[in-house]
TORLUMLO-438933 format. One line per field, with one value per residue: residue in one letter; x, y, z of N, C-alpha, C in turn. Coordinates in pm, whole numbers. Atoms other than C-alpha are relative to their C-alpha. Layout:
REM TORLUMLO-438933
residu: [a  ...]
n_x: [X  ...]
n_y: [Y  ...]
n_z: [Z  ...]
ca_x: [X  ...]
ca_y: [Y  ...]
ca_z: [Z  ...]
c_x: [X  ...]
c_y: [Y  ...]
c_z: [Z  ...]
REM end
This chain:
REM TORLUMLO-438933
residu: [x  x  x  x  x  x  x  x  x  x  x  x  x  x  x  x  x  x  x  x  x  x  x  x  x  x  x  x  x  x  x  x  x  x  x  x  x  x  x  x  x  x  x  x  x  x  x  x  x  x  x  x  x  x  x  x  x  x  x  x  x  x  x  x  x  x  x  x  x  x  x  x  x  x  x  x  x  x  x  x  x  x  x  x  x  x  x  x  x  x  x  x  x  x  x  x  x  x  x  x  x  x  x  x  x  x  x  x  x  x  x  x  x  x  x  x  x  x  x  x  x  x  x  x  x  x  x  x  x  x  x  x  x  x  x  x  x  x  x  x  x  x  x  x  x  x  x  x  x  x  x  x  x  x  x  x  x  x  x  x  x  x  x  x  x  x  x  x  x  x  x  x  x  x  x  x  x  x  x  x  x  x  x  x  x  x  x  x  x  x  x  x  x  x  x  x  x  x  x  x  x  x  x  x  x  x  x  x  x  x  x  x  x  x  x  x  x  x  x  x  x  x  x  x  x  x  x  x  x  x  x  x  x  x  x  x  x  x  x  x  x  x  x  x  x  x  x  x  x  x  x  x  x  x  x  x  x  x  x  x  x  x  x  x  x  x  x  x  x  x  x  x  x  x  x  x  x  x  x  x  x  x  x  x  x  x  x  x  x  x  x  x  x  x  x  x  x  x  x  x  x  x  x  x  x  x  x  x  x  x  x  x  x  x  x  x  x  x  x  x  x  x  x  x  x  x  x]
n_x: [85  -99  80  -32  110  10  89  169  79  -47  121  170  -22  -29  86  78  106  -95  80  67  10  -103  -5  -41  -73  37  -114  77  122  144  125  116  106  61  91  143  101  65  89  -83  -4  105  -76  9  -176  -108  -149  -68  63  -80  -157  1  35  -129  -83  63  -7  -73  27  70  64  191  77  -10  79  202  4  62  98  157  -36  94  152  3  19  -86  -43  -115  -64  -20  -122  -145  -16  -11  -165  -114  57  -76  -150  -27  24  -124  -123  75  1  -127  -79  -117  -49  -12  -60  -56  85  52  -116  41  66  48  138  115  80  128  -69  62  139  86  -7  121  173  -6  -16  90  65  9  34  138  51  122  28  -61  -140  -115  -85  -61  -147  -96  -9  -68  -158  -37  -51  -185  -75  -17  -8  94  81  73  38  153  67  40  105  138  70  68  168  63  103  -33  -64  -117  -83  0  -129  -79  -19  -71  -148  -119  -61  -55  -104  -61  -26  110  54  120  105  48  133  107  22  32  137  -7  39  161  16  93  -44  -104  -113  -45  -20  -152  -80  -65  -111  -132  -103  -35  -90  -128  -91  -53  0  102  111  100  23  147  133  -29  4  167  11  -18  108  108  13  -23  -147  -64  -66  -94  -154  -117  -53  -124  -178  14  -66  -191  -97  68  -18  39  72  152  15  -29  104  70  -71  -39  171  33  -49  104  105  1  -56  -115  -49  -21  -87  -98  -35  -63  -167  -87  -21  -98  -162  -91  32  11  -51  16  167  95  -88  68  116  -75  -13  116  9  -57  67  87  54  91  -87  76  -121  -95  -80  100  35  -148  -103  -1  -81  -90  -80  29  -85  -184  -32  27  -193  -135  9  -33  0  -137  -13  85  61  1  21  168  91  -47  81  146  67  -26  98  126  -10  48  193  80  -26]
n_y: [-121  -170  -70  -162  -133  -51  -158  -22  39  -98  -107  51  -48  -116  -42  15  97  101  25  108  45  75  104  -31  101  135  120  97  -103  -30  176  79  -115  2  138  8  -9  -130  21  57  -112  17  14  -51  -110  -138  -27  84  -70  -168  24  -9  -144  -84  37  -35  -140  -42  71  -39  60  -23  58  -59  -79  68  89  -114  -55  159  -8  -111  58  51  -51  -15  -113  33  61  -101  -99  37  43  -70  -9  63  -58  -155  51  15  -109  -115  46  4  -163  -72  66  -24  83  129  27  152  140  64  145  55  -10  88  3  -146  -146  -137  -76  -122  25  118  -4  -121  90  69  -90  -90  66  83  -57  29  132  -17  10  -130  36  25  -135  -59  16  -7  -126  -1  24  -132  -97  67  31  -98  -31  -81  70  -3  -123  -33  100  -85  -188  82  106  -75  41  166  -47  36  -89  27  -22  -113  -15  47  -44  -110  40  -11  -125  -68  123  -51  -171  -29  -139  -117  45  -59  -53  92  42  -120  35  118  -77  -9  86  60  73  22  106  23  -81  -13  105  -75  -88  43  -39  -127  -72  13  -79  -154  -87  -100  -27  108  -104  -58  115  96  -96  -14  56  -16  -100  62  171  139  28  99  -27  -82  44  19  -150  -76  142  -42  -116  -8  8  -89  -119  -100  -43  47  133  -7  -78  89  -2  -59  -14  170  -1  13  60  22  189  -6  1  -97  -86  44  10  -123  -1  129  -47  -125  28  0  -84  -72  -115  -27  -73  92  70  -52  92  199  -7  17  119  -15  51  86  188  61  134  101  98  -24  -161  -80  -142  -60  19  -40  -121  -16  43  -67  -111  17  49  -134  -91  34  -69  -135  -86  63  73  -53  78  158  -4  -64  156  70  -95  -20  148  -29  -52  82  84  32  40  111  109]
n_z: [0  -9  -74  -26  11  117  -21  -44  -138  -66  -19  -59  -108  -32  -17  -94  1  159  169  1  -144  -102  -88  -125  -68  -60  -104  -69  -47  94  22  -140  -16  139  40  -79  122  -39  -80  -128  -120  -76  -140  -166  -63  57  -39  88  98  -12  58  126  89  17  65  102  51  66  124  119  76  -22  -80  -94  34  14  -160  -51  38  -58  -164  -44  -73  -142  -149  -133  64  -21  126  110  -22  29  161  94  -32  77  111  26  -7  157  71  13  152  151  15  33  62  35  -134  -46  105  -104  66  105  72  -82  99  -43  19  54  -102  -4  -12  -162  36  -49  -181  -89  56  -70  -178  38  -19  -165  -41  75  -62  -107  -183  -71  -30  139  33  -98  -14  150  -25  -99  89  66  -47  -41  168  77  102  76  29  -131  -68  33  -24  -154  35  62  -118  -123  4  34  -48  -99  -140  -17  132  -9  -93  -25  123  10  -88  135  101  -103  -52  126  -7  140  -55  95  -58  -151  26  32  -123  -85  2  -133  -154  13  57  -75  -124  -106  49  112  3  -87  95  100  -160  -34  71  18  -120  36  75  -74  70  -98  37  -50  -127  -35  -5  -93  -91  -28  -119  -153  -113  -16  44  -114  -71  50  110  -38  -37  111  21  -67  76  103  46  -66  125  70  -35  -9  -119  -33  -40  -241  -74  -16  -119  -86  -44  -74  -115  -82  27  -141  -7  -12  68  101  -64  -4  122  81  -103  48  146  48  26  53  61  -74  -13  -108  -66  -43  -118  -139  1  -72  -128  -92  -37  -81  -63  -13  -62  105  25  123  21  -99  0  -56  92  -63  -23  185  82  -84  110  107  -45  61  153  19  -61  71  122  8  -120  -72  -117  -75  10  -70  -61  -78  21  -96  -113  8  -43  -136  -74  2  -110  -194  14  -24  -129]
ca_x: [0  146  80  275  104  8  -23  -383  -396  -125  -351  -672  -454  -411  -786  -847  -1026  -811  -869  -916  -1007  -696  -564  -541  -322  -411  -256  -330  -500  -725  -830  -905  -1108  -1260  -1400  -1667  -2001  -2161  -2446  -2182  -2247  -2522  -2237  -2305  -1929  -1886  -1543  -1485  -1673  -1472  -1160  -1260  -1394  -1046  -837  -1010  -961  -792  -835  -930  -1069  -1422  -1511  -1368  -1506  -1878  -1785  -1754  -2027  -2268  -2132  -2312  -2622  -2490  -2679  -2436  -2351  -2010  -1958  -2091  -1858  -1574  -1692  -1742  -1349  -1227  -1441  -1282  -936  -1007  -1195  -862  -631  -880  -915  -529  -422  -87  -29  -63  223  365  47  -3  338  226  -57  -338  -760  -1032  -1082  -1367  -1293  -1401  -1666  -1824  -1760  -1961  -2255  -2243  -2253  -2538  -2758  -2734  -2860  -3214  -3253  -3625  -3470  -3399  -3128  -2917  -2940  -2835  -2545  -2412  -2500  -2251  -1962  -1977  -1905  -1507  -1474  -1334  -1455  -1694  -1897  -1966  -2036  -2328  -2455  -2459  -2640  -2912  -2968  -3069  -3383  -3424  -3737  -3546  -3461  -3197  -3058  -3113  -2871  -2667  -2597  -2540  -2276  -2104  -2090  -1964  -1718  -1563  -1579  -1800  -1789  -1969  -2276  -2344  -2609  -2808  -2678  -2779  -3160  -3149  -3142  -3548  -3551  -3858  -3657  -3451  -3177  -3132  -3134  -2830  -2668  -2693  -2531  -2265  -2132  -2161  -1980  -1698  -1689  -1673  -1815  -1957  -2216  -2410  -2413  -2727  -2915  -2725  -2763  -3137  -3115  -2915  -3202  -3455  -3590  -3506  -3181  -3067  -3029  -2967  -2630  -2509  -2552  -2356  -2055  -2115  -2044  -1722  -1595  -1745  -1541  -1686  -1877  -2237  -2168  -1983  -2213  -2453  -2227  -2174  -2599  -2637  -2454  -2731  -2990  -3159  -3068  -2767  -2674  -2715  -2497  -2243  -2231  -2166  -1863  -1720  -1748  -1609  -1279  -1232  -1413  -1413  -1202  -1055  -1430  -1579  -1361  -1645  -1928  -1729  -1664  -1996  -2023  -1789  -1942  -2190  -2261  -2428  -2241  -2223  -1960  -1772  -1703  -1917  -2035  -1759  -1474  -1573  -1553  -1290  -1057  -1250  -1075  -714  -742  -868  -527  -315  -401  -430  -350  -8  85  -121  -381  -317  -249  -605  -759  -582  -724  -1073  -1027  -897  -1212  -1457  -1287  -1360  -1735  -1773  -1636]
ca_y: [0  353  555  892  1234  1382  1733  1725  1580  1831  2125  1936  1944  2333  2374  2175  1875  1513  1512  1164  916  865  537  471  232  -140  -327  -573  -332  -170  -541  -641  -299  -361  -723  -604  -564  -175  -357  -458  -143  -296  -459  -441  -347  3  42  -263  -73  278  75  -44  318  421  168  336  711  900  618  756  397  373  97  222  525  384  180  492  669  321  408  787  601  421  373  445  836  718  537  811  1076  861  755  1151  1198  922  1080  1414  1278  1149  1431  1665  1405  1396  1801  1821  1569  1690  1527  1231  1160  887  695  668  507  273  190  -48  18  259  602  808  1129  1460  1550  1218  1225  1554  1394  1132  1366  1583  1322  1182  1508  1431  1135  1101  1011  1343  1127  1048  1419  1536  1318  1368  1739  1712  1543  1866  2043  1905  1962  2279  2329  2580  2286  2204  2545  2568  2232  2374  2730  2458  2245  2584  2499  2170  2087  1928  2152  1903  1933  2288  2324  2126  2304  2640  2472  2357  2695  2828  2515  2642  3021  3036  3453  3456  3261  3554  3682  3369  3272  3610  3491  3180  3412  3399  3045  2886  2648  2701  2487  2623  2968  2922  2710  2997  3230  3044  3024  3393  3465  3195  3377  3720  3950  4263  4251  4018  4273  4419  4087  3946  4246  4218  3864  3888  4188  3919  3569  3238  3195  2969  3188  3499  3338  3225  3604  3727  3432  3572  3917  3879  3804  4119  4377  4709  4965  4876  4476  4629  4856  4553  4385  4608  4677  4282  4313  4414  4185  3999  3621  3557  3357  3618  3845  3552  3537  3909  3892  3626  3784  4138  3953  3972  4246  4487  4816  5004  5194  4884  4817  5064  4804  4464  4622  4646  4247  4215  3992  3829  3464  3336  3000  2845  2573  2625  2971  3242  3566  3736  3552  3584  3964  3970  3763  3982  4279  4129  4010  4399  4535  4339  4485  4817  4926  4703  4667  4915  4754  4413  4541  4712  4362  4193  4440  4369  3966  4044  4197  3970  3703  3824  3897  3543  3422]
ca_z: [0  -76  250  103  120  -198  -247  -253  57  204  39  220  508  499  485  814  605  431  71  126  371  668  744  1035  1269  1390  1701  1911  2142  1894  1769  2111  2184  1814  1904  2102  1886  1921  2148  2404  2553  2711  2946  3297  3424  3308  3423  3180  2899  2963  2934  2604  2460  2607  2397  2096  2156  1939  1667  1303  1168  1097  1312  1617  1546  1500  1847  1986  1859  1973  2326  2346  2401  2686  2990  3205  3201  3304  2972  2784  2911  2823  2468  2405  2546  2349  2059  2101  2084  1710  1603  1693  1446  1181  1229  1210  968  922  1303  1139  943  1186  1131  784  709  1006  718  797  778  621  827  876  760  1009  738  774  1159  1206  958  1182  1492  1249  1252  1622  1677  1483  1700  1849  2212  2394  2585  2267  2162  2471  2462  2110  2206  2498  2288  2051  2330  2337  1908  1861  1545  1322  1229  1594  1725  1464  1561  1933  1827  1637  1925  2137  2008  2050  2213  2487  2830  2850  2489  2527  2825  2747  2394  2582  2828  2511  2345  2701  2717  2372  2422  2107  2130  1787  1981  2255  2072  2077  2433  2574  2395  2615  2940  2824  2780  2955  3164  3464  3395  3067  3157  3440  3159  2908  3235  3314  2966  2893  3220  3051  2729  2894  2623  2776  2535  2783  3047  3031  3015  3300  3502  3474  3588  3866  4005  3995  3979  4143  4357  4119  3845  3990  4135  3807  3679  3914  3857  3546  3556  3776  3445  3284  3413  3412  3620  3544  3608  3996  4024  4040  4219  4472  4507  4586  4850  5058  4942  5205  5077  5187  4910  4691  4909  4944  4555  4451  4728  4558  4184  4295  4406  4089  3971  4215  4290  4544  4550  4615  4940  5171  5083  5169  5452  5596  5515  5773  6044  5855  5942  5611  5538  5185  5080  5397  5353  5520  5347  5583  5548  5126  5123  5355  5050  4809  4974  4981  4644  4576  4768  4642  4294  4363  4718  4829  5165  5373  5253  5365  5661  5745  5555  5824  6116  5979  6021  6375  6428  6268  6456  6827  6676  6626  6999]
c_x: [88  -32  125  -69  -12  -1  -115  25  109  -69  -124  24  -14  -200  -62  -89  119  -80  -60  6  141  10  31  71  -34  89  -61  -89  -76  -86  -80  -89  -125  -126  -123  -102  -34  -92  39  46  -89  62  -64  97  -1  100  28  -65  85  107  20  -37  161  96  -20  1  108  -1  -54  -60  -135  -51  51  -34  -149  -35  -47  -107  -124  26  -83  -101  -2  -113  -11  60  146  105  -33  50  86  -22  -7  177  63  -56  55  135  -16  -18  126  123  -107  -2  147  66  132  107  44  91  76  -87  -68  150  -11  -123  -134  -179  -57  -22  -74  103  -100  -126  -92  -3  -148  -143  -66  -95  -155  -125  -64  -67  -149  -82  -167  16  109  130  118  60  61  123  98  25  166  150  -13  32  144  31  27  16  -116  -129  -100  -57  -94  -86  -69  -86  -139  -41  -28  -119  -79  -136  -16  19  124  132  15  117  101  120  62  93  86  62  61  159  126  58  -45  -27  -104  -163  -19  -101  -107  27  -67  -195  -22  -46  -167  -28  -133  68  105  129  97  55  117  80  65  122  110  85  69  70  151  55  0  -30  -102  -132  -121  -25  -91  -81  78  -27  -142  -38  80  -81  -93  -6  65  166  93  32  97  162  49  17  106  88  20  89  104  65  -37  102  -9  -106  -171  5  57  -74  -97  39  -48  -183  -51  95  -82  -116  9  -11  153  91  37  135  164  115  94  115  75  55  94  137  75  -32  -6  88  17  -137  -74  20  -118  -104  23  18  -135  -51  48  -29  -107  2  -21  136  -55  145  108  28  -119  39  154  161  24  34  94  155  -21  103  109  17  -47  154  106  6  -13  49  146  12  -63  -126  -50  25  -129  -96  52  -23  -103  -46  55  -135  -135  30  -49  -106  -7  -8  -136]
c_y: [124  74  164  75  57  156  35  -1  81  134  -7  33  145  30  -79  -145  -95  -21  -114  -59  -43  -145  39  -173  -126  -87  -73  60  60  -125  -4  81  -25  -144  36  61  140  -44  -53  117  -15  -79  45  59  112  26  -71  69  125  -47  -42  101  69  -31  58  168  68  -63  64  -170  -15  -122  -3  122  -12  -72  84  82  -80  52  147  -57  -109  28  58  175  36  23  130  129  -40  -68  182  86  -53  88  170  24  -22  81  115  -102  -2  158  53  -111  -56  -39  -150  -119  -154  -111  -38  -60  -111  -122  -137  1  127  54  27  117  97  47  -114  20  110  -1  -121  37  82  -110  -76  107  45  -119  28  3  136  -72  -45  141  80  -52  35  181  52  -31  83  76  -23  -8  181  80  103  -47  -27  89  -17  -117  44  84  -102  -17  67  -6  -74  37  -72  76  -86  47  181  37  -56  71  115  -47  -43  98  74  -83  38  125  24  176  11  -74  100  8  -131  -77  129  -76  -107  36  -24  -144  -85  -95  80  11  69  157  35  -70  134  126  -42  -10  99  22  -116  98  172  91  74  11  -81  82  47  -89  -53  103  -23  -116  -61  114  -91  -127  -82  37  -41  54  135  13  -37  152  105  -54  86  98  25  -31  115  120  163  74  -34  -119  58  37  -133  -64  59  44  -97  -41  62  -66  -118  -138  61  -76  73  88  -88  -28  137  21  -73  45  140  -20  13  98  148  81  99  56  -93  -79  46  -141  -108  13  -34  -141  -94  -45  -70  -132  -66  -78  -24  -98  7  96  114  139  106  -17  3  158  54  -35  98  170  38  -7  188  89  -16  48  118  129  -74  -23  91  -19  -124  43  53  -131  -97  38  -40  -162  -3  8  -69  -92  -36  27  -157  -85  55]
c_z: [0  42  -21  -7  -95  15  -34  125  128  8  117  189  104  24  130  -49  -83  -72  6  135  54  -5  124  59  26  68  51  94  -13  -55  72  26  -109  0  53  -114  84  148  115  85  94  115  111  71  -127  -31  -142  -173  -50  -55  -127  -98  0  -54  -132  -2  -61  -149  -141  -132  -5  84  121  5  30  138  95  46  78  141  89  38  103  102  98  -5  -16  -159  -122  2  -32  -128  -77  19  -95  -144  -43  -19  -151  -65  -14  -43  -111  -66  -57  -48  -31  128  -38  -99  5  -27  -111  -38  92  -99  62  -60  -53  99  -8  -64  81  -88  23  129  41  -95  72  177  -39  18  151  50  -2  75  110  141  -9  39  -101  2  103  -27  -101  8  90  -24  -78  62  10  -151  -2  -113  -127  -34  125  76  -93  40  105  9  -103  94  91  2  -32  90  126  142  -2  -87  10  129  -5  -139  73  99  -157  -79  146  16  -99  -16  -144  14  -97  30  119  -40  41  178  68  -34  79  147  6  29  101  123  56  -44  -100  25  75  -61  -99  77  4  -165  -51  106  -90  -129  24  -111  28  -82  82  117  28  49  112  89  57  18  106  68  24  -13  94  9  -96  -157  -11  64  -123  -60  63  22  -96  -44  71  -93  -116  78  -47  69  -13  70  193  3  52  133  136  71  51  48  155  6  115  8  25  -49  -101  14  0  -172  -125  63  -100  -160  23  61  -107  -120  57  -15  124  83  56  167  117  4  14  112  127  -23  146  145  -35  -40  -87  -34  -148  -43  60  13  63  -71  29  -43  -242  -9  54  -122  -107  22  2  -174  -41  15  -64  -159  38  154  28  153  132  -16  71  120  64  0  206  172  2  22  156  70  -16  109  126  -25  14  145  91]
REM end
């Protein structure tokens, strides 16, 4: 077999796609991974399942590939986190071809190529069971690729809540900036879930254009979303998102209060130092940490950027003083 590179398939390289289909490798450890039939995901040992998806990642032949793929509809959510791992491992040699120069003189079976792969992936996403498209949804979130980000920005309007959240954690997982617009529409999104889904990724990709709409829900609405807005905009730095900040800091949950502490550590400013202050004794506990001893860090971490060491020393006065409050 003659596994040199043509210049087609060096051009094909430069555009991100092989002209033609990859070989790909074959050892005794891909065999043995290979014997199991797709429906031998219906295994009972997991573990022993995982370890066969994981002899297979990275693989570009088509029936480790397709093994793969059979494994998203696992069961087990185990197995299908670690078939869309191993699945994200092939997709980034099929994406970058030109990695794979070692294993085509190696020479052996028919590849998939990454077009096929993400027709593959386009389709799983058509599937009548919500739990499929969720999962195939969930392995696009780990392809860093143009193809997958529009898949993601489709599936915002699946007619799943799951698929739907799980789509805007993928475009958050990516940093998809040219998806704000359509995660910021999400903030609306009838579910819950979906709406602290589309939150948390706009707070990863940090583009102030989400500022308004996160502003307006962190003022309102359930606990549970208003805390991801304000995660959120601690990655938004500028004075409307503190200002916010710095206003829900008197609100009279005291998760809420424990949440905007926590964001202007790293959004905050020496102006913001009077209003942490008056946290400063309060009690409100959340993942071991109390509201106090949050804007108390929020304060150093404040100093140490713009104040230096008279600073840290006053911070260090003010846990003196919470201290003998609590005895």
């Amino acid at each position: 077999m003659d596994n040199t590179i043509t210049t087609a398939d060096a051009a094909a390289a430069q555009e991100g796609l092989p002209a033609e289909p990859l070989q790909a490798p074959r050892n005794a450890q891909i065999d043995e991974a290979l014997a199991f039939e797709p429906d031998s995901c219906a295994l009972s040992d997991a573990v022993a399942r995982c370890d066969q998806i994981s002899a297979c990642a990275g693989q570009i032949g088509r029936e480790a590939i397709e093994s793969m793929v059979s494994c998203l509809g696992d069961p087990d959510p185990m197995v299908r986190w670690e078939a869309s791992r191993a699945l994200a491992e092939s997709a980034h040699h099929l994406q970058r071809p030109a990695h794979l120069g070692d294993v085509l003189t190696m020479g052996a079976t028919d590849a998939m190529s990454l077009s096929e792969l993400l027709g593959v992936m386009r389709e799983g996403l058509m599937s009548p069971d919500a739990t499929l498209r969720a999962s195939y949804t969930e392995a696009l979130a780990r392809w860093p690729h143009p193809v997958a980000v529009e898949l993601l920005e489709q599936s915002l309007q699946d007619d799943s809540a799951d698929v739907r959240a799980a789509a805007a954690r993928g475009l958050g997982q990516l940093g998809a900036l040219e998806s704000t617009e359509r995660l910021i529409a999400a903030l609306e999104d009838a579910s819950l879930w979906v709406r602290r889904s589309a939150a948390d990724a706009l707070g990863a990709i940090a583009d102030r254009r989400a500022t308004p709409a996160l502003i307006s829900m962190a003022q309102e609405g359930p606990a549970l979303t208003r805390t991801a807005a304000l995660a959120a905009l601690g990655h938004l730095p500028g004075r409307e998102a503190r200002a916010t900040l710095e206003a829900m800091l008197t609100d009279e949950n005291g998760e809420i209060r424990w949440h905007a502490a926590r964001s202007l550590e790293t959004a905050g400013t020496s102006t913001t130092l009077s209003a942490l202050k008056g946290l400063v004794g309060d009690n409100y506990s959340l993942f071991g940490r109390t509201v106090s001893e949050v804007a108390l860090a929020a304060m150093d971490a404040i100093g140490q950027r713009e104040q230096g060491v008279w600073h840290a020393l006053r911070v260090a006065v003010l846990r003196l003083i919470a201290r003998f409050r609590r005895r």
